[in-house]
C-alpha positions as a printed Julia matrix, in Angstrom:
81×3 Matrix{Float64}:
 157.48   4.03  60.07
 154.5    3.3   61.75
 151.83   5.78  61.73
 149.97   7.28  64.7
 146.95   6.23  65.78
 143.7    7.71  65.85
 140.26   6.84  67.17
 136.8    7.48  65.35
 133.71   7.74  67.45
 130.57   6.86  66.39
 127.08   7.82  67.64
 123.38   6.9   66.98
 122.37  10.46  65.69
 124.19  13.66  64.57
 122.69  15.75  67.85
 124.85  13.64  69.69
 127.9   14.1   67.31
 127.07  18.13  67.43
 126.55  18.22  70.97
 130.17  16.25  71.36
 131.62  18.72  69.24
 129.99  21.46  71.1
 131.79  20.45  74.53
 135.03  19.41  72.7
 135.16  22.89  71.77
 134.6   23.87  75.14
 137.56  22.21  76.54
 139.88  23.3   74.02
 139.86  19.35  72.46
 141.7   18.63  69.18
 138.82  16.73  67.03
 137.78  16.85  63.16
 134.18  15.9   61.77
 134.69  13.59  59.67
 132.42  10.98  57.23
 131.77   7.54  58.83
 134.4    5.7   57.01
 132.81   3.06  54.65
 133.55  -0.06  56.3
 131.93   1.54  59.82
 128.44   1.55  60.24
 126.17   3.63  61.68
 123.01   5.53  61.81
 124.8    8.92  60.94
 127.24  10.2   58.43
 129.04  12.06  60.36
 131.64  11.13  63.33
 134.55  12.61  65.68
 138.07  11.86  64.45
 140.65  12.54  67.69
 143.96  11.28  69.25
 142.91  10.92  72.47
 139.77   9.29  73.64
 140.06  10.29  77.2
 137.42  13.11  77.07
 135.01  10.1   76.89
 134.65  10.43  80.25
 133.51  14.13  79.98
 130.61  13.49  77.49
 128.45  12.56  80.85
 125.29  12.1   78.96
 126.11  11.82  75.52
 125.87   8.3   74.31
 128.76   6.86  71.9
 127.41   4.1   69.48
 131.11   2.95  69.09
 135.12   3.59  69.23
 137.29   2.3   66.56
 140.86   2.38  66.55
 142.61   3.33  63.39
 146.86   2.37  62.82
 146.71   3.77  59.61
 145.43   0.12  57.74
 142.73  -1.09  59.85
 139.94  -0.59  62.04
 140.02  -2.3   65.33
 136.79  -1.86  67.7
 138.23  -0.12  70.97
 136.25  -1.08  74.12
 135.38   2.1   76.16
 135.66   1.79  79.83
């Protein structure tokens, strides 16, 4: 059984990660703070762990270091449009 997938954002500082979460909230989002996973990098600890990466497109100014897709073995990088 193949397990769902789920994307991890990353950002450059945790104001962006708590301003994210801040509008998330807003629009009712599904999200969970979670630890950069070990074999992510990235200038803060902390990133967004969601289902659905279409909100990108509501975080207007917020800047998102990277998206990685996660299948439940490995990280792929996911190329935001």
């Amino acid at each position: 059984m193949q397990k769902e997938k789920v994307f991890f954002l990353l950002f450059p500082t945790i104001h962006d990660v708590l301003k994210t979460e801040k509008r998330l909230k807003a629009e009712n989002i599904g999200y969970e703070l979670v630890p950069v996973p070990r074999n992510l990098s990235s200038d803060c600890g902390v990133c967004i762990k969601m289902k659905d990466i279409t909100i990108i497109a509501k975080l207007g100014d917020i800047k998102v270091e990277s998206c990685y897709e996660f299948d439940g073995r490995d990280f792929n990088e996911f190329t935001i449009r």
